[in-house]
Residue frames relative to the residue before (quaternion, step in Angstrom):
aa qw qx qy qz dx dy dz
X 1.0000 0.0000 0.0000 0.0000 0.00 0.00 0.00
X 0.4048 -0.5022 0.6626 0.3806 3.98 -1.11 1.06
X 0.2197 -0.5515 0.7972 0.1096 3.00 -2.25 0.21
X 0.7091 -0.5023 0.2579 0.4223 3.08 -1.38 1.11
X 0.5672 0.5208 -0.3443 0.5371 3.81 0.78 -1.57
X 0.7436 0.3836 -0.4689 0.2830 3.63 -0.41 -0.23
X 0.7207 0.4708 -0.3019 0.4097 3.11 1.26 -1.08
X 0.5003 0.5963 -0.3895 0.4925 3.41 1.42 -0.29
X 0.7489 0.3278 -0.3650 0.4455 3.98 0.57 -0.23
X 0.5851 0.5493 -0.4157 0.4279 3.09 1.01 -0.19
X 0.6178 0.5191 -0.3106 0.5024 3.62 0.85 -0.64
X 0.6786 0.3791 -0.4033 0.4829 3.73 0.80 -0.93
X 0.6096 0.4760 -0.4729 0.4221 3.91 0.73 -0.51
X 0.5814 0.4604 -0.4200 0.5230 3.76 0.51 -1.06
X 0.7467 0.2988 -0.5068 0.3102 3.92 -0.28 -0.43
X 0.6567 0.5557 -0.3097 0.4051 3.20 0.72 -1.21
X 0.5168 0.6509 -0.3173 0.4567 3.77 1.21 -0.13
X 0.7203 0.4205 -0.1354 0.5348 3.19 1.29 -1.51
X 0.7571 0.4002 -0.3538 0.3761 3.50 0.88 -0.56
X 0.4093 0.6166 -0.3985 0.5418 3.62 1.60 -0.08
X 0.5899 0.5270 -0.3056 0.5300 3.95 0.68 -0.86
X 0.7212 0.4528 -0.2516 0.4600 3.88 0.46 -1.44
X 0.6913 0.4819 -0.3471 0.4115 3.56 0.90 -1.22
X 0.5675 0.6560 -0.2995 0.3974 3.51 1.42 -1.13
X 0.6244 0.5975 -0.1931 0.4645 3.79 1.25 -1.50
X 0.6073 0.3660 -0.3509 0.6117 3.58 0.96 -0.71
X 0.7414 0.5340 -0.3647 0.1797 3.20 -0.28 -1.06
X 0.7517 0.3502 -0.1189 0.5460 3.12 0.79 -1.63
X 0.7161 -0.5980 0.3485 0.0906 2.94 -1.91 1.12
X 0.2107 -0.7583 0.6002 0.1428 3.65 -0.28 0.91
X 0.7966 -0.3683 0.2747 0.3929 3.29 -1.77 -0.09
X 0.7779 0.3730 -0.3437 0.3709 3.09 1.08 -0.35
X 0.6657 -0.4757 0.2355 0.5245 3.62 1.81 0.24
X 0.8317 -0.3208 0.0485 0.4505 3.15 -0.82 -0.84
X 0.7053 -0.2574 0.1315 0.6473 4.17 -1.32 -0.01
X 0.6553 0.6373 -0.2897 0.2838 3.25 0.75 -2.29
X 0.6464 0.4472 -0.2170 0.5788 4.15 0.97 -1.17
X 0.6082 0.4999 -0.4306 0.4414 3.75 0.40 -0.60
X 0.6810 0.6186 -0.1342 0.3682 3.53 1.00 -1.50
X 0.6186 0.4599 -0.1605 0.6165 3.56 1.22 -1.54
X 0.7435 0.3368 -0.3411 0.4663 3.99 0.77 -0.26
X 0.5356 0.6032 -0.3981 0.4369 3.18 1.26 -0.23
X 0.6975 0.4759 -0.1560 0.5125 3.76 1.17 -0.95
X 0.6536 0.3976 -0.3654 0.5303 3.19 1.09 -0.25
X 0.5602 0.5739 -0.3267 0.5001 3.66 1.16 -0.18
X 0.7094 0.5283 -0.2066 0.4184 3.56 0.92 -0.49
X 0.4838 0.6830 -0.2742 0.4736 2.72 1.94 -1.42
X 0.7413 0.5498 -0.1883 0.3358 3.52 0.74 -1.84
X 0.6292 0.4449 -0.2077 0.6025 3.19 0.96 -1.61
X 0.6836 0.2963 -0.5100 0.4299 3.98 -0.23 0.01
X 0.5620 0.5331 -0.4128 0.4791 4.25 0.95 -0.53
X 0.6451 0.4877 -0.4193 0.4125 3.68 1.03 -0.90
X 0.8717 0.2803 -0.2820 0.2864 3.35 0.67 -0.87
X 0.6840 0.3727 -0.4913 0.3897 3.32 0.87 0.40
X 0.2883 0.5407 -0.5961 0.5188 3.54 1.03 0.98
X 0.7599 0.4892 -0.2424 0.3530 3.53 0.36 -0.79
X 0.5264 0.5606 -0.3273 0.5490 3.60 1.43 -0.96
X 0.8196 0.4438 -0.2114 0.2942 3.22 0.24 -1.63
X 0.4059 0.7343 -0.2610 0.4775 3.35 1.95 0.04
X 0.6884 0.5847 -0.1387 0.4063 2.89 1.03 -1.85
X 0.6318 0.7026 -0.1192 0.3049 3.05 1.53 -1.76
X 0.7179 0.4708 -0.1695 0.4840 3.14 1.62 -1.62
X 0.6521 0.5228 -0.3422 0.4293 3.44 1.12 -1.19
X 0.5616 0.6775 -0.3538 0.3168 3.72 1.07 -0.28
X 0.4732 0.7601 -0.0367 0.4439 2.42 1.89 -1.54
X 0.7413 0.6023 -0.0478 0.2922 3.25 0.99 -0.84
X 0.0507 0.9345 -0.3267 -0.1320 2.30 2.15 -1.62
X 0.8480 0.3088 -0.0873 0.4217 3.40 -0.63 -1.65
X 0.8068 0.3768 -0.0646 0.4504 3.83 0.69 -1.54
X 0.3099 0.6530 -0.5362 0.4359 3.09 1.30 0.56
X 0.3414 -0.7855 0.4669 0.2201 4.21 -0.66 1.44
X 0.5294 0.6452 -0.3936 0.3854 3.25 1.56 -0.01
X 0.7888 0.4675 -0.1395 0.3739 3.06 0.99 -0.95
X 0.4754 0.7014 -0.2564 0.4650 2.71 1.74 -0.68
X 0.7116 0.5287 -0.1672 0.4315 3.46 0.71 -1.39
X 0.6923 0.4360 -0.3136 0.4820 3.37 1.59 -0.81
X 0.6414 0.4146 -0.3471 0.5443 3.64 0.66 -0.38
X 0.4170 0.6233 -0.4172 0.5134 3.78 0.73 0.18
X 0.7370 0.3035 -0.0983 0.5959 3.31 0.38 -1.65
X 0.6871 0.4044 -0.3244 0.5091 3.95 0.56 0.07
X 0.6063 0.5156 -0.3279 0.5090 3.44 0.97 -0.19
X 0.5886 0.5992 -0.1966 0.5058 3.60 1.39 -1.19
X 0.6593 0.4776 -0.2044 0.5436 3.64 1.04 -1.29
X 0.6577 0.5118 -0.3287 0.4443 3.60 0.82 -0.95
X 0.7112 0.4859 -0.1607 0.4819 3.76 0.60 -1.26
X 0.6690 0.4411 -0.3422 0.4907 3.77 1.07 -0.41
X 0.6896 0.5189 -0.2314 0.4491 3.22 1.30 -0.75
X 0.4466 0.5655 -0.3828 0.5782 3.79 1.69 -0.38
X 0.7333 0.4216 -0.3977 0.3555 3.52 0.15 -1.24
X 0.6823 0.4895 -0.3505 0.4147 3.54 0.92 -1.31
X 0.5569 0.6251 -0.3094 0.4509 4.08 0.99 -0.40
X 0.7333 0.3340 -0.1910 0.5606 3.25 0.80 -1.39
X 0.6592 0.2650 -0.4030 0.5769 4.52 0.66 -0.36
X 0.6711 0.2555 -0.6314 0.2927 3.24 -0.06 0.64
X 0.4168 0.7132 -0.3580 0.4354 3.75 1.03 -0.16
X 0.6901 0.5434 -0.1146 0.4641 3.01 0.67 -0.96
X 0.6927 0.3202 -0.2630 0.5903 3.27 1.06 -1.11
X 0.5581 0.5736 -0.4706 0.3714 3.54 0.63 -0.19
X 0.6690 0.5279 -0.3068 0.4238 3.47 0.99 -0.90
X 0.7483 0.4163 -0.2774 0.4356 3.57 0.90 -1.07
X 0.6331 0.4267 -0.4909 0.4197 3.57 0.90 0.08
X 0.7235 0.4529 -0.4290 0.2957 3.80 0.69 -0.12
X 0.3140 0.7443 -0.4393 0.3929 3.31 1.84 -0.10
């Protein structure tokens, strides 16, 4: 059976393991070199990705804008308009036939 003390050194070795590993991660150079370079690409990435999205909102903004002439929509109320009118005809000939057999 572990005892409490054992599991307590084992935990202080496992942290102190992990924080030697973390100190190592900062320290040492990544592809992009040093922390200071890792940082400056990190801002310049943010820089981008905030220009993408309000290039993108303001997209969003116009096509809204559009509303009616949007070909997406267009195509759907097309195809709903089609479904609607096939389904009238079938409503109204069977009506009809109801009427002409009780004549």
């Amino acid at each position: 059976m572990i005892s409490i003390d054992q599991k307590l050194a084992e935990s202080a070795i496992s942290l102190k393991e992990a924080q030697k590993g973390r100190e190592e991660t900062v320290s040492s150079p990544s592809k992009f070199g040093t922390v200071a370079n890792v940082q400056d690409e990190r801002a310049k990435l943010l820089k981008t990705l905030r220009e993408v999205n309000e290039t993108a909102s303001g997209l969003k903004s116009e096509l809204a804008a559009f509303g009616a002439a949007d070909p997406v929509k267009y195509e759907r109320k097309k195809d709903a308009v089609k479904v609607a009118k096939e389904a009238a005809q079938r409503w109204t000939g069977e009506l009809c036939g109801m009427s002409m057999r009780r004549s």
